[in-house]
Every structure is written in C-alpha cells, then in structure tokens.
PQR file of N, CA, C, O and H, with PARSE charges and radii, in Angstrom:
ATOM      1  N   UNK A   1       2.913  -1.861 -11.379 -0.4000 1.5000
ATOM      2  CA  UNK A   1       4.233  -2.373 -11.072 -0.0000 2.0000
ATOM      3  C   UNK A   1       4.145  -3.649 -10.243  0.5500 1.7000
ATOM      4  O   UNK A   1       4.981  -4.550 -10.163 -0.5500 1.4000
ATOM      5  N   UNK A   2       2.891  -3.534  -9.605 -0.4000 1.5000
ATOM      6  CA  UNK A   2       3.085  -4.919  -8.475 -0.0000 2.0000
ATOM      7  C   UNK A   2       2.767  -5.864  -9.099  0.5500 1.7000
ATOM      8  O   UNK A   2       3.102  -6.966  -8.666 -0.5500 1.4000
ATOM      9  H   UNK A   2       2.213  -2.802  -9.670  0.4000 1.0000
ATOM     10  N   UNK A   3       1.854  -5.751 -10.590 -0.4000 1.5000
ATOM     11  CA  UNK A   3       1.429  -7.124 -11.308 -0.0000 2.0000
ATOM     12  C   UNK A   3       2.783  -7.499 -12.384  0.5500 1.7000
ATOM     13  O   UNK A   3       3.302  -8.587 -12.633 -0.5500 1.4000
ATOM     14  H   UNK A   3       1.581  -4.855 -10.942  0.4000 1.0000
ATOM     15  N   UNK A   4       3.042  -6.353 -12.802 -0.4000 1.5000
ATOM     16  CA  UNK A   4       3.947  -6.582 -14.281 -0.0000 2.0000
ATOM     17  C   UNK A   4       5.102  -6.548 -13.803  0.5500 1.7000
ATOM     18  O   UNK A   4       5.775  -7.399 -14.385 -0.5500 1.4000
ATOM     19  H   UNK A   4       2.620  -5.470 -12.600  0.4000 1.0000
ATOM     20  N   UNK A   5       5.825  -5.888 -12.873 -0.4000 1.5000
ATOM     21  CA  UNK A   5       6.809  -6.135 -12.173 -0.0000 2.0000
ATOM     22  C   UNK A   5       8.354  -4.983 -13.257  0.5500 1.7000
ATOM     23  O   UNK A   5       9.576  -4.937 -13.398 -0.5500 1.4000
ATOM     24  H   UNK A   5       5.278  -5.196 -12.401  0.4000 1.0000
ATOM     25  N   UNK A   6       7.242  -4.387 -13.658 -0.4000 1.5000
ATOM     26  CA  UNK A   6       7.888  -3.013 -14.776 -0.0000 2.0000
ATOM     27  C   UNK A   6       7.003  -1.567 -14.656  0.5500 1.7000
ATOM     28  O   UNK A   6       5.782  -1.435 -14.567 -0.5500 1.4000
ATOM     29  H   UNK A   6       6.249  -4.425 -13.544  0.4000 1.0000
ATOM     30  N   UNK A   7       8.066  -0.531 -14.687 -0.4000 1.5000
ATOM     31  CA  UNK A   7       7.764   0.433 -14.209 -0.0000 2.0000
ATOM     32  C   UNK A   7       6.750   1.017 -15.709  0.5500 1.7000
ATOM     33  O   UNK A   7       6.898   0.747 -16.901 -0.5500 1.4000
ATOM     34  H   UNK A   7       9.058  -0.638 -14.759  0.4000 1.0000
ATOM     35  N   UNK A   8       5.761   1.868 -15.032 -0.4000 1.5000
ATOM     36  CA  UNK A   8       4.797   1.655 -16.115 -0.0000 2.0000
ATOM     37  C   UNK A   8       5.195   3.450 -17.006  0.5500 1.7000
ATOM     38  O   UNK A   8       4.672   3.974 -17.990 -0.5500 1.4000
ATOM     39  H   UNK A   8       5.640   2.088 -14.064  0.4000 1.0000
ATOM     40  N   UNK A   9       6.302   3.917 -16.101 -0.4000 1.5000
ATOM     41  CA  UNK A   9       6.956   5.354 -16.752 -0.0000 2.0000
ATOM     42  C   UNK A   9       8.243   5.102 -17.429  0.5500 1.7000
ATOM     43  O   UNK A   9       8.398   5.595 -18.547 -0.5500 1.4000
ATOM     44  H   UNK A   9       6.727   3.492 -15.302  0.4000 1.0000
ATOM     45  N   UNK A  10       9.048   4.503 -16.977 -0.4000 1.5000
ATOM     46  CA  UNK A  10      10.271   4.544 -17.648 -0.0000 2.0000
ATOM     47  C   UNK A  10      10.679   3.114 -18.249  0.5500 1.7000
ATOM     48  O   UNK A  10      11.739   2.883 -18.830 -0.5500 1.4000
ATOM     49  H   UNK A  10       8.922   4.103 -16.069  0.4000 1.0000
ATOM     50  N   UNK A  11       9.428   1.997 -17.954 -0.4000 1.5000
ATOM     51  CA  UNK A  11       9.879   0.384 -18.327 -0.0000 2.0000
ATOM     52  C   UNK A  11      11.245  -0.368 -17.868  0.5500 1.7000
ATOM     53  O   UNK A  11      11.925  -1.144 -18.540 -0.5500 1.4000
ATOM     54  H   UNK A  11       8.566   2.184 -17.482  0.4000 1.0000
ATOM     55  N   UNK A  12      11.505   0.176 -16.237 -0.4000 1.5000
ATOM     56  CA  UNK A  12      12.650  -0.605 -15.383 -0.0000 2.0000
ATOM     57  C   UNK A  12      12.012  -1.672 -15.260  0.5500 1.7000
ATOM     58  O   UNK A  12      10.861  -1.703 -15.698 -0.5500 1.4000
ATOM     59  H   UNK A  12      10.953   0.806 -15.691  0.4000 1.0000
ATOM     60  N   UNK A  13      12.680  -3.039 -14.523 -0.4000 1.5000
ATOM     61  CA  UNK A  13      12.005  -4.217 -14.152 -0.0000 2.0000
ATOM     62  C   UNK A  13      13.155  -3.787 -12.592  0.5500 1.7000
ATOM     63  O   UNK A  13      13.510  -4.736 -11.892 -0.5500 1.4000
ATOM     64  H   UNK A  13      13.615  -3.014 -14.167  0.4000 1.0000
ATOM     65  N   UNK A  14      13.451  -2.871 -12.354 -0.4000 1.5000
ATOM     66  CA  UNK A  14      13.955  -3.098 -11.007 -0.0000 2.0000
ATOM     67  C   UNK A  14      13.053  -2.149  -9.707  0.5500 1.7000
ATOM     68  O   UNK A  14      13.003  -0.932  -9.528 -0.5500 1.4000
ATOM     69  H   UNK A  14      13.162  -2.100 -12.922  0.4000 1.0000
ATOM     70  N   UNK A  15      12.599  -2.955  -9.168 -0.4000 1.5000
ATOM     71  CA  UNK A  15      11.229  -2.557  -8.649 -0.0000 2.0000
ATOM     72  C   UNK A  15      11.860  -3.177  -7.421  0.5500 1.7000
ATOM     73  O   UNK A  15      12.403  -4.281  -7.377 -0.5500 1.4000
ATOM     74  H   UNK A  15      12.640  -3.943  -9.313  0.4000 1.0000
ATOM     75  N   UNK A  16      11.698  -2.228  -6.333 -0.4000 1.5000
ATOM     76  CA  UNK A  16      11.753  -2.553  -4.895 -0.0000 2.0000
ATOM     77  C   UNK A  16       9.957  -2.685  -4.597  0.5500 1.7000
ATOM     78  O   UNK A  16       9.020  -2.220  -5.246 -0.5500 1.4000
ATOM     79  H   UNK A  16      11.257  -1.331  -6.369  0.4000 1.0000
ATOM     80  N   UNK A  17       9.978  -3.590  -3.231 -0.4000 1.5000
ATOM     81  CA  UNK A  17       8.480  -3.567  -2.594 -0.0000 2.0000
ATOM     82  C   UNK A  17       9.275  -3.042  -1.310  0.5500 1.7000
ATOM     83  O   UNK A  17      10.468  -3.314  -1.174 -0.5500 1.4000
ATOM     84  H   UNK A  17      10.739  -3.967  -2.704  0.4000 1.0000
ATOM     85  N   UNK A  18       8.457  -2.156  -0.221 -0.4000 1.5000
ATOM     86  CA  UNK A  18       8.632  -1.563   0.596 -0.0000 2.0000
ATOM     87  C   UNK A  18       7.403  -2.255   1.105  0.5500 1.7000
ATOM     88  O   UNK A  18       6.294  -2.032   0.620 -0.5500 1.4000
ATOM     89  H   UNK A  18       7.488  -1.935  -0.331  0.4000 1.0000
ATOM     90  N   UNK A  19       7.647  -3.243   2.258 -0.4000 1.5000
ATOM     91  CA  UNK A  19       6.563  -3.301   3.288 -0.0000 2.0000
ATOM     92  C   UNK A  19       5.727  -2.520   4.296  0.5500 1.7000
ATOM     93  O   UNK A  19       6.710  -1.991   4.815 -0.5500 1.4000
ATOM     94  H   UNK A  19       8.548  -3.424   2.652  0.4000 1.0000
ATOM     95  N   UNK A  20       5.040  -2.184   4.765 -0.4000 1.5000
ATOM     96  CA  UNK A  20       4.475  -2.035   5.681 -0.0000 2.0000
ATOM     97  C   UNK A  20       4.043  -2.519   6.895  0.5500 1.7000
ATOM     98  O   UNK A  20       3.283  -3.487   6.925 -0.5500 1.4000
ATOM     99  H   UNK A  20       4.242  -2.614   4.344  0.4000 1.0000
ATOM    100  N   UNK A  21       4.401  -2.007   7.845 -0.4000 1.5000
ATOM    101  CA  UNK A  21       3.771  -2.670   9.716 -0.0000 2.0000
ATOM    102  C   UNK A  21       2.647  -1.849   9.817  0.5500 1.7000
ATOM    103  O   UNK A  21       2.999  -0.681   9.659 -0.5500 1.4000
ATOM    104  H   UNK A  21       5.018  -1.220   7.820  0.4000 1.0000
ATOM    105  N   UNK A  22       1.412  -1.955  10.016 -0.4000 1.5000
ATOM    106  CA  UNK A  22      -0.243  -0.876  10.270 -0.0000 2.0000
ATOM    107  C   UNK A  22       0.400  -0.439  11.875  0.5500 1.7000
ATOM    108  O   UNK A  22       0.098   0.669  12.318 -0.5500 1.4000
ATOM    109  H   UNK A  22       1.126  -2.904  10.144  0.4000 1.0000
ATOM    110  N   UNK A  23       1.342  -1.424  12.745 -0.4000 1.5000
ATOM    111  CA  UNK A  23       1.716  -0.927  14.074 -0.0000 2.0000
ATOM    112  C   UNK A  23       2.581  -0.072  14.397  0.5500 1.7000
ATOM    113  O   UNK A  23       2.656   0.473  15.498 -0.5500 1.4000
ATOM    114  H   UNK A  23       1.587  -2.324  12.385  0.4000 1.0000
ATOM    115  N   UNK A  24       3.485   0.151  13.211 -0.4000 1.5000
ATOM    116  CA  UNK A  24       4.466   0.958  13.460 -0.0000 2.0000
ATOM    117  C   UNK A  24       3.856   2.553  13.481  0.5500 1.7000
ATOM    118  O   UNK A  24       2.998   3.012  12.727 -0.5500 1.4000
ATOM    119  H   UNK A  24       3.424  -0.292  12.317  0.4000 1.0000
ATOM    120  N   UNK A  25       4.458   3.135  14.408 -0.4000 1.5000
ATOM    121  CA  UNK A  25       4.266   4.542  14.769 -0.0000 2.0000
ATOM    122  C   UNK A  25       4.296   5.418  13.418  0.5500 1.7000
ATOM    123  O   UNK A  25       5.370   5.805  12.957 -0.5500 1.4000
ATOM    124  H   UNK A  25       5.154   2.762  15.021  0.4000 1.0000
ATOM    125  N   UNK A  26       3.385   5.632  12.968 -0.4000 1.5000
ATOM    126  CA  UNK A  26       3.402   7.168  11.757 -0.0000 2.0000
ATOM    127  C   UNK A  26       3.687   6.408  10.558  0.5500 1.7000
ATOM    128  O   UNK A  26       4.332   6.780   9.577 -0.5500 1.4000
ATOM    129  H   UNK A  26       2.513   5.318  13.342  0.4000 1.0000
ATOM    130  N   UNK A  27       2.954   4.966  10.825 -0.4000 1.5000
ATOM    131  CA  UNK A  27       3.145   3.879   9.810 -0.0000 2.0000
ATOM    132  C   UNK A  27       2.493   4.348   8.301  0.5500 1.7000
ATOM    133  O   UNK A  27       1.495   5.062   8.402 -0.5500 1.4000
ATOM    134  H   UNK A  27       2.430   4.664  11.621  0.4000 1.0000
ATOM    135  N   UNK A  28       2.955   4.021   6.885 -0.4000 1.5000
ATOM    136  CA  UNK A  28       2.338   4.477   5.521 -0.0000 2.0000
ATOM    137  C   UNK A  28       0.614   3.403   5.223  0.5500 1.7000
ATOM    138  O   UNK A  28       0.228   2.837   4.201 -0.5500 1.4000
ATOM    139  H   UNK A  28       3.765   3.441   6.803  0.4000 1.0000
ATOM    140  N   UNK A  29      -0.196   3.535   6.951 -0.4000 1.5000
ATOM    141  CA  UNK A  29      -1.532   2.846   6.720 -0.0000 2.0000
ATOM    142  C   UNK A  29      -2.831   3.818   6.605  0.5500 1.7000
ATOM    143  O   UNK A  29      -2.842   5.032   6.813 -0.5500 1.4000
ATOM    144  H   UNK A  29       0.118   3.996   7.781  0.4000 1.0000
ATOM    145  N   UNK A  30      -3.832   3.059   6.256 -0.4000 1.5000
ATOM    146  CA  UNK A  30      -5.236   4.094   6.284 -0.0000 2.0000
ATOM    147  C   UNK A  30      -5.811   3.805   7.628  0.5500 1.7000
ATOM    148  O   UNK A  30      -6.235   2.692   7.940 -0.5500 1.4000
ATOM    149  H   UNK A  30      -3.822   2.074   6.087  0.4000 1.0000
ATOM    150  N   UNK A  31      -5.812   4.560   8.199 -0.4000 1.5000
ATOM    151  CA  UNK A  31      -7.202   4.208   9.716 -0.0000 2.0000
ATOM    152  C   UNK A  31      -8.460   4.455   9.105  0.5500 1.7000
ATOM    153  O   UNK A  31      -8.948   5.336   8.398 -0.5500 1.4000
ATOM    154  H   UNK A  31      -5.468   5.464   7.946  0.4000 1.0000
ATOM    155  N   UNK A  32      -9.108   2.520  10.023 -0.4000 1.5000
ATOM    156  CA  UNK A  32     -10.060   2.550   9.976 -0.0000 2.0000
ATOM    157  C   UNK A  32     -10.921   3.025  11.273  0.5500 1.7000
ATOM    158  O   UNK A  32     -10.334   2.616  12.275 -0.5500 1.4000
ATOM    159  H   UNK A  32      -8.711   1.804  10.597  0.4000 1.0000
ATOM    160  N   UNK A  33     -11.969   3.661  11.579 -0.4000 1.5000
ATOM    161  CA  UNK A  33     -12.232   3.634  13.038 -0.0000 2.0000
ATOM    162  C   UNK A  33     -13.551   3.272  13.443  0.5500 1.7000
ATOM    163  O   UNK A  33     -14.513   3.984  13.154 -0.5500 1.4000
ATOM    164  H   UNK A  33     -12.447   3.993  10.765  0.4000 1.0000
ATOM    165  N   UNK A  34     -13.676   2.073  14.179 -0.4000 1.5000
ATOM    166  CA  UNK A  34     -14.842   1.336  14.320 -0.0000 2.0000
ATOM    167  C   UNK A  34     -14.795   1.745  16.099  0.5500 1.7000
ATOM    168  O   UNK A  34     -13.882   1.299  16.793 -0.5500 1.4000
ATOM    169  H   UNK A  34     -12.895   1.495  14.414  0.4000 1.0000
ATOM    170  N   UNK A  35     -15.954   2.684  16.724 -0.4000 1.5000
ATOM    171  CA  UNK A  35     -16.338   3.160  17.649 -0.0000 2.0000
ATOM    172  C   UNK A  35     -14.748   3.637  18.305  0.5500 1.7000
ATOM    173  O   UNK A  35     -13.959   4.371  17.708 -0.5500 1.4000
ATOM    174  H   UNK A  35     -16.696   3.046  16.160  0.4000 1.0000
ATOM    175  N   UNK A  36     -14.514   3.005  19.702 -0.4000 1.5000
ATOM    176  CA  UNK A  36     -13.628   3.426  20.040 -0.0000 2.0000
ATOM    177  C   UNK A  36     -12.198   3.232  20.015  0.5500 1.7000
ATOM    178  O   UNK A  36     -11.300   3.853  20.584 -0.5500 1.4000
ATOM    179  H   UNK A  36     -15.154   2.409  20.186  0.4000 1.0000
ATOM    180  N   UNK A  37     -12.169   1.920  18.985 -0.4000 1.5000
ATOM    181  CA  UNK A  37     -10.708   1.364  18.314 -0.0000 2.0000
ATOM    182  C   UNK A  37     -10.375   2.018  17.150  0.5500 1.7000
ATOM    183  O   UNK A  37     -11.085   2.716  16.426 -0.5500 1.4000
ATOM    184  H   UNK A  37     -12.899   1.416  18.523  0.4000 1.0000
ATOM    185  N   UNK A  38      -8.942   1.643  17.028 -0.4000 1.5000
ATOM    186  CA  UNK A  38      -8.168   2.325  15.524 -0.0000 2.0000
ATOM    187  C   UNK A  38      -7.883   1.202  14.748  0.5500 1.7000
ATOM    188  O   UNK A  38      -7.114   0.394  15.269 -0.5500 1.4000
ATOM    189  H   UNK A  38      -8.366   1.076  17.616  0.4000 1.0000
ATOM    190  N   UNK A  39      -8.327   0.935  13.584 -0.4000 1.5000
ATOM    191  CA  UNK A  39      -7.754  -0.424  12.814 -0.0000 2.0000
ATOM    192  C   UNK A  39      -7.026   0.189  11.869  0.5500 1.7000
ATOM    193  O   UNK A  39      -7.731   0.965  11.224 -0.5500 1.4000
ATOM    194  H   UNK A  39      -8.952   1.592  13.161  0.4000 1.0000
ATOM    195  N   UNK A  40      -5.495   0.154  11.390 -0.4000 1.5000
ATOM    196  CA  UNK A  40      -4.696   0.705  10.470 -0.0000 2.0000
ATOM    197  C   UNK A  40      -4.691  -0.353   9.692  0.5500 1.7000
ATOM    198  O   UNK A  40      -4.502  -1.513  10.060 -0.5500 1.4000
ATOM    199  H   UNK A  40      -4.922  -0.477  11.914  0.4000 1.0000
ATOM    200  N   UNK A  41      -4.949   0.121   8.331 -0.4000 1.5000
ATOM    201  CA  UNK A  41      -4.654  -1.195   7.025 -0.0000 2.0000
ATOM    202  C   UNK A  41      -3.136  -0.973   6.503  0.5500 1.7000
ATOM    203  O   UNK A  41      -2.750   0.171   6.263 -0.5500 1.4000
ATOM    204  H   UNK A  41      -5.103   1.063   8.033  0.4000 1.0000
ATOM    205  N   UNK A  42      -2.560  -1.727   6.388 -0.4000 1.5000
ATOM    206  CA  UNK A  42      -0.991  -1.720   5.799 -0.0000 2.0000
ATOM    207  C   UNK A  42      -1.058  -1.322   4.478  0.5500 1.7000
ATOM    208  O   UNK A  42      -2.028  -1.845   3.929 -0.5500 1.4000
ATOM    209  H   UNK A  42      -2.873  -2.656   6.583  0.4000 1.0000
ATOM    210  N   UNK A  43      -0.229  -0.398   3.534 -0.4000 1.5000
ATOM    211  CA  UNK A  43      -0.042  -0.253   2.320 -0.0000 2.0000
ATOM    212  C   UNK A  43       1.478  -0.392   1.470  0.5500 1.7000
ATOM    213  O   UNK A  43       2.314   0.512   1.463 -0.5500 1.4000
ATOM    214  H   UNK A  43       0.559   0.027   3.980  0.4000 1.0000
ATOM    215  N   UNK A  44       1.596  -1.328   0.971 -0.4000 1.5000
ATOM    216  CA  UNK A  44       2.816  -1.734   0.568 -0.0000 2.0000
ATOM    217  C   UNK A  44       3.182  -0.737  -0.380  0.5500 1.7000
ATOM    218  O   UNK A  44       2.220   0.030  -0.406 -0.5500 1.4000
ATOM    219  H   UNK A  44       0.918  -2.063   0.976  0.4000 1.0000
ATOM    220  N   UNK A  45       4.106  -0.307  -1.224 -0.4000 1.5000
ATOM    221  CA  UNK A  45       4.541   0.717  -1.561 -0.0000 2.0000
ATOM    222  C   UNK A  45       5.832  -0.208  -2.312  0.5500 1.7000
ATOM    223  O   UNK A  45       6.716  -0.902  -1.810 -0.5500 1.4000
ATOM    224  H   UNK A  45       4.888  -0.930  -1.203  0.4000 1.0000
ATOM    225  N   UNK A  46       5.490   0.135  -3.773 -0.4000 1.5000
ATOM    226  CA  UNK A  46       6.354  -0.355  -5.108 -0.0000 2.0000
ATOM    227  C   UNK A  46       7.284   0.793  -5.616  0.5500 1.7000
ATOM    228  O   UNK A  46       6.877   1.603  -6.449 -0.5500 1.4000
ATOM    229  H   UNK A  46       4.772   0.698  -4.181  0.4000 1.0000
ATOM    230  N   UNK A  47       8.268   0.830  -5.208 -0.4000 1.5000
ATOM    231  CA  UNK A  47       9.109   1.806  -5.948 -0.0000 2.0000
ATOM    232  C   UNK A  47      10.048   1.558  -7.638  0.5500 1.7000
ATOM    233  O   UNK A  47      10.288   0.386  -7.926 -0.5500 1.4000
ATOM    234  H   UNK A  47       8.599   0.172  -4.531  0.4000 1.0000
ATOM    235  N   UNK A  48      10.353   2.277  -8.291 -0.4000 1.5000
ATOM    236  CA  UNK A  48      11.206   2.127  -9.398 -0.0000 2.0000
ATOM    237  C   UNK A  48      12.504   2.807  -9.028  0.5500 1.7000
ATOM    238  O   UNK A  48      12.738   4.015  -9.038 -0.5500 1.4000
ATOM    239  H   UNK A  48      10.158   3.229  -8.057  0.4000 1.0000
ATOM    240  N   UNK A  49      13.296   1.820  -8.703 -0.4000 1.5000
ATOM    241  CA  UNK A  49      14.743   2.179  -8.506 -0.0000 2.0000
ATOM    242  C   UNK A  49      15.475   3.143  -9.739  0.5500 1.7000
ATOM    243  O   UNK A  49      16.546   3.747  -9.682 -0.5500 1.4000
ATOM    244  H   UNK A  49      13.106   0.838  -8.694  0.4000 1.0000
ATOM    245  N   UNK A  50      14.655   3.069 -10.678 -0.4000 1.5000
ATOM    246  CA  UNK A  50      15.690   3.823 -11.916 -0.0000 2.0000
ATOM    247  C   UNK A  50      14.708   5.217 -11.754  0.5500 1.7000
ATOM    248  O   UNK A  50      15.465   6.096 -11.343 -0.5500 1.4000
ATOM    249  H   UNK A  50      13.785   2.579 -10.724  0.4000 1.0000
ATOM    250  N   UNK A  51      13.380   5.749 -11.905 -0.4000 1.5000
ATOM    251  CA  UNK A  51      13.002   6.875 -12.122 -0.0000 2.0000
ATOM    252  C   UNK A  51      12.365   7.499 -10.556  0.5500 1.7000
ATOM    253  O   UNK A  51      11.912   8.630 -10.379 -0.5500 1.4000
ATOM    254  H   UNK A  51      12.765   5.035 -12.238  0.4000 1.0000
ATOM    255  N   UNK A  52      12.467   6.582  -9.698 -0.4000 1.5000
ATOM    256  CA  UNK A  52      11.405   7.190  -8.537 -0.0000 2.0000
ATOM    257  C   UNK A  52      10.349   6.746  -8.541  0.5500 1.7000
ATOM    258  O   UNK A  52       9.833   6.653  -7.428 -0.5500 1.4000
ATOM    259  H   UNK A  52      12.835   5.663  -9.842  0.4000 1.0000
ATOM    260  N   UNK A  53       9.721   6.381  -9.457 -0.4000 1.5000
ATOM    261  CA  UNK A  53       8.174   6.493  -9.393 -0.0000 2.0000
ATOM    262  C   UNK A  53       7.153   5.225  -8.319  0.5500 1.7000
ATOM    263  O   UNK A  53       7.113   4.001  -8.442 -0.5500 1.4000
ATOM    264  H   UNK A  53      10.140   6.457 -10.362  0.4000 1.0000
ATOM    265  N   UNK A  54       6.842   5.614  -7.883 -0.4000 1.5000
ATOM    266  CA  UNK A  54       5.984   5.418  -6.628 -0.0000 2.0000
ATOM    267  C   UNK A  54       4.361   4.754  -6.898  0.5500 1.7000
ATOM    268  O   UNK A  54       3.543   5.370  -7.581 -0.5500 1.4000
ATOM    269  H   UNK A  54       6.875   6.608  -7.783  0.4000 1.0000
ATOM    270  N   UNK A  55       4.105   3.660  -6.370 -0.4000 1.5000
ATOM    271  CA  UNK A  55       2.569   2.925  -6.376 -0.0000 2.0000
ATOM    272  C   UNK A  55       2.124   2.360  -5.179  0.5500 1.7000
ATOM    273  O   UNK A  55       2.724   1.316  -4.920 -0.5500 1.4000
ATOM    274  H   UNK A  55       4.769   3.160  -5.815  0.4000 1.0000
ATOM    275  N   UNK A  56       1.245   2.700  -4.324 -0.4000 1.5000
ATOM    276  CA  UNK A  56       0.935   2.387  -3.351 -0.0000 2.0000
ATOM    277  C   UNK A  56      -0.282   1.093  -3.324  0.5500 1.7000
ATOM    278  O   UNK A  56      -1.384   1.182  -3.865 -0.5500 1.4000
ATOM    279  H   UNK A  56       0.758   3.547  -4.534  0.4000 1.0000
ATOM    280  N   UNK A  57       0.149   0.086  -2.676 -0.4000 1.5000
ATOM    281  CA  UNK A  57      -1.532  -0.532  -3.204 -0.0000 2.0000
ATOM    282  C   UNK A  57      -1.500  -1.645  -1.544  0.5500 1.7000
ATOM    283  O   UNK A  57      -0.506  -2.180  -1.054 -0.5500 1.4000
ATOM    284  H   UNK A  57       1.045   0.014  -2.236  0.4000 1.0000
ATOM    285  N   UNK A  58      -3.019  -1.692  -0.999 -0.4000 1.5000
ATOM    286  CA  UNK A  58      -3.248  -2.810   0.121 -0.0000 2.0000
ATOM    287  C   UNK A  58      -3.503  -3.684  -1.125  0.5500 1.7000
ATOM    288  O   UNK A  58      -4.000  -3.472  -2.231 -0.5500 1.4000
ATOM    289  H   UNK A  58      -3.827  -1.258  -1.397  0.4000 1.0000
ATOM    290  N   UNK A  59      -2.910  -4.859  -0.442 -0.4000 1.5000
ATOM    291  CA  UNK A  59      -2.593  -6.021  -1.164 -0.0000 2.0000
ATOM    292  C   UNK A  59      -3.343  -7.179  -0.365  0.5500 1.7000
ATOM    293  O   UNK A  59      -2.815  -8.283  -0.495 -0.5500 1.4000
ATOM    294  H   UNK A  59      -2.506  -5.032   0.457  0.4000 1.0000
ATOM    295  N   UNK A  60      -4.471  -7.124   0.433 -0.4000 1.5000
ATOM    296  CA  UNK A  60      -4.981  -7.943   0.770 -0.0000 2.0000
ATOM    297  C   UNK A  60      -6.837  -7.474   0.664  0.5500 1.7000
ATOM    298  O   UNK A  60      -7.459  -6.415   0.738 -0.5500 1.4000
ATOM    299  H   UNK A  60      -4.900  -6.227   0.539  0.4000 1.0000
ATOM    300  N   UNK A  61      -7.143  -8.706   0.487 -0.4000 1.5000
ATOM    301  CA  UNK A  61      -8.987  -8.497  -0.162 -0.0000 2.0000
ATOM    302  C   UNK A  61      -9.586  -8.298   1.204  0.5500 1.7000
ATOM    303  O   UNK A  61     -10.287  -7.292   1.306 -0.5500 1.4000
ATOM    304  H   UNK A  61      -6.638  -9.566   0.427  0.4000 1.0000
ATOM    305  N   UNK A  62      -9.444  -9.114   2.366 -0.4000 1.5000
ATOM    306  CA  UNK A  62     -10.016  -8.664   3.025 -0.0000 2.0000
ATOM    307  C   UNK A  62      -9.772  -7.115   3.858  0.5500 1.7000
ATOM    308  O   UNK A  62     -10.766  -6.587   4.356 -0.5500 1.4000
ATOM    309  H   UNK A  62      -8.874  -9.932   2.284  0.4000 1.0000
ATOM    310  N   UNK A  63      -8.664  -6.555   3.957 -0.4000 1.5000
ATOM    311  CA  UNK A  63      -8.398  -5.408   4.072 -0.0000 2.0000
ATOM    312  C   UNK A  63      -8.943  -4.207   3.066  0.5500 1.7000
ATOM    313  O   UNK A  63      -9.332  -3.161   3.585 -0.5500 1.4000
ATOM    314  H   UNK A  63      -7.856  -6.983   3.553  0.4000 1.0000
ATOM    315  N   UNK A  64      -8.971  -4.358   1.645 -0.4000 1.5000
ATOM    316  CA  UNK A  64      -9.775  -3.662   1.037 -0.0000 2.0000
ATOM    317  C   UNK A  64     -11.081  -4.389   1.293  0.5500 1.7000
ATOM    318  O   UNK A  64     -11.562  -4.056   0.210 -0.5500 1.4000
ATOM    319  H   UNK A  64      -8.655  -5.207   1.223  0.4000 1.0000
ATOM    320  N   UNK A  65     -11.927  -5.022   1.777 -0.4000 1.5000
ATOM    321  CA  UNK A  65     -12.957  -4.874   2.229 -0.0000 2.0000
ATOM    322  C   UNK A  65     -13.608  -3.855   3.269  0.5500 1.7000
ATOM    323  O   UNK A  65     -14.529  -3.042   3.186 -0.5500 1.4000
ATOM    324  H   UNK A  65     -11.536  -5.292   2.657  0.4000 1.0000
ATOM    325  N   UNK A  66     -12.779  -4.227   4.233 -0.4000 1.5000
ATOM    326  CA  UNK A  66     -13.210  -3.053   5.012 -0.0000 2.0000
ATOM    327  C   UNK A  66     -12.895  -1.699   4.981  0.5500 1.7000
ATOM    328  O   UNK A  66     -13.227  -0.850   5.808 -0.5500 1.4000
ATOM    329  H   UNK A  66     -12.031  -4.887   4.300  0.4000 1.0000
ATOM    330  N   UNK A  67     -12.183  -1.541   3.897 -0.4000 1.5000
ATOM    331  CA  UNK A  67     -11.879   0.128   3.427 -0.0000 2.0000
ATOM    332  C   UNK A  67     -13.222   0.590   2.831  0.5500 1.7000
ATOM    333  O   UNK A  67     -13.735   1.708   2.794 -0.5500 1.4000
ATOM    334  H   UNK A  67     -11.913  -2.231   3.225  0.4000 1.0000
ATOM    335  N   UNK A  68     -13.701  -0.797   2.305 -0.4000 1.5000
ATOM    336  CA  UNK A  68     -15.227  -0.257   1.450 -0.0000 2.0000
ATOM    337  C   UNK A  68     -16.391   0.271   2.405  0.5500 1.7000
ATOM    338  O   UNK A  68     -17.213   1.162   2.195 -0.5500 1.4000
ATOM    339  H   UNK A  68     -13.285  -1.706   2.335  0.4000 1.0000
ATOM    340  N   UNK A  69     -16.167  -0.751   3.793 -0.4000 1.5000
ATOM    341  CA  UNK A  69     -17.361  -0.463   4.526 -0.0000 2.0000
ATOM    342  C   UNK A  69     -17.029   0.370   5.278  0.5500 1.7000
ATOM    343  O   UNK A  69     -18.033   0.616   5.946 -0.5500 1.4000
ATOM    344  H   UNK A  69     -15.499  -1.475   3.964  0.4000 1.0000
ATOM    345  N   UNK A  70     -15.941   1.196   5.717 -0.4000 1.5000
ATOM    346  CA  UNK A  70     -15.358   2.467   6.095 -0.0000 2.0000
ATOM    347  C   UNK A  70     -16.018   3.432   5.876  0.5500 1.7000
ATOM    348  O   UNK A  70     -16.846   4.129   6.462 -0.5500 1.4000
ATOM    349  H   UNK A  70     -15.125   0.996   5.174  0.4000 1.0000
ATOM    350  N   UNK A  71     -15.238   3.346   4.369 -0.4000 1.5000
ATOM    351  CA  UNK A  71     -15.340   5.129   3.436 -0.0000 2.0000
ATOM    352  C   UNK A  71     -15.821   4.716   2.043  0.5500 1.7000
ATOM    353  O   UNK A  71     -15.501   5.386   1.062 -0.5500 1.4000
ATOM    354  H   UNK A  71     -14.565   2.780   3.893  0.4000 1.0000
ATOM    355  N   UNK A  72     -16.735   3.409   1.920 -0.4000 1.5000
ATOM    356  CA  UNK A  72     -17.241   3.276   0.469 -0.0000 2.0000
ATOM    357  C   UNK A  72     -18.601   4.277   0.664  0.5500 1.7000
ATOM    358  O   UNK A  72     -19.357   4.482  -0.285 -0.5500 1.4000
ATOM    359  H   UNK A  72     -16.996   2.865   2.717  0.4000 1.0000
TER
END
C-alpha cells in the first residue's frame, strides 16, 4: 500500500498513513537496546479506509539497519 498507494485486498486507493513519534509513550515502535539506552524505531502504519486492512512498515534505511544489527 505504501508503494502502490492501493489496497492490495479490496483495491481502494484511499489509504490513510498514520505516523509515528518512537517518543511517544506506548508508541507503535520496535526497541532497540544498546547497553543501557532504549532506541525506539518509528513504524508508520498504512491503513485502507474502505476494508481495514492494515501494513506496518519503518520507512527509513538507516533505521532498518539497525533492526538488522539488533535482531538480524
């Protein structure tokens, strides 16, 4: 949905993006934890206004980088 900008279940083109803050309290991020810090990665979140359907994706390379050296 975030490339084609169409829902890949029901073929809406009305697609909300739901941002993410990694700071906000009980925020929709992954913790990373490097010794005694917390690094939260943000996950933006594509909804389909007509069926529900839901896609979560970090949208930045260097953030999926360090998801790799996390938990790859």
């Amino acid at each position: 949905m975030k490339n084609t900008k169409r829902c890949p279940v029901c073929g809406s083109g009305d697609i909300i993006r739901v941002p993410d803050n990694a700071h906000r309290y009980l925020a929709n991020s992954i913790c990373i934890t490097r010794f005694a810090t917390v690094k939260r990665i943000p996950v933006a979140r594509y909804v389909c206004h007509d069926c529900g359907y839901l896609e979560n994706w970090v949208e930045n390379q260097h953030d999926r980088d360090e998801i790799a050296r996390a938990w790859g």
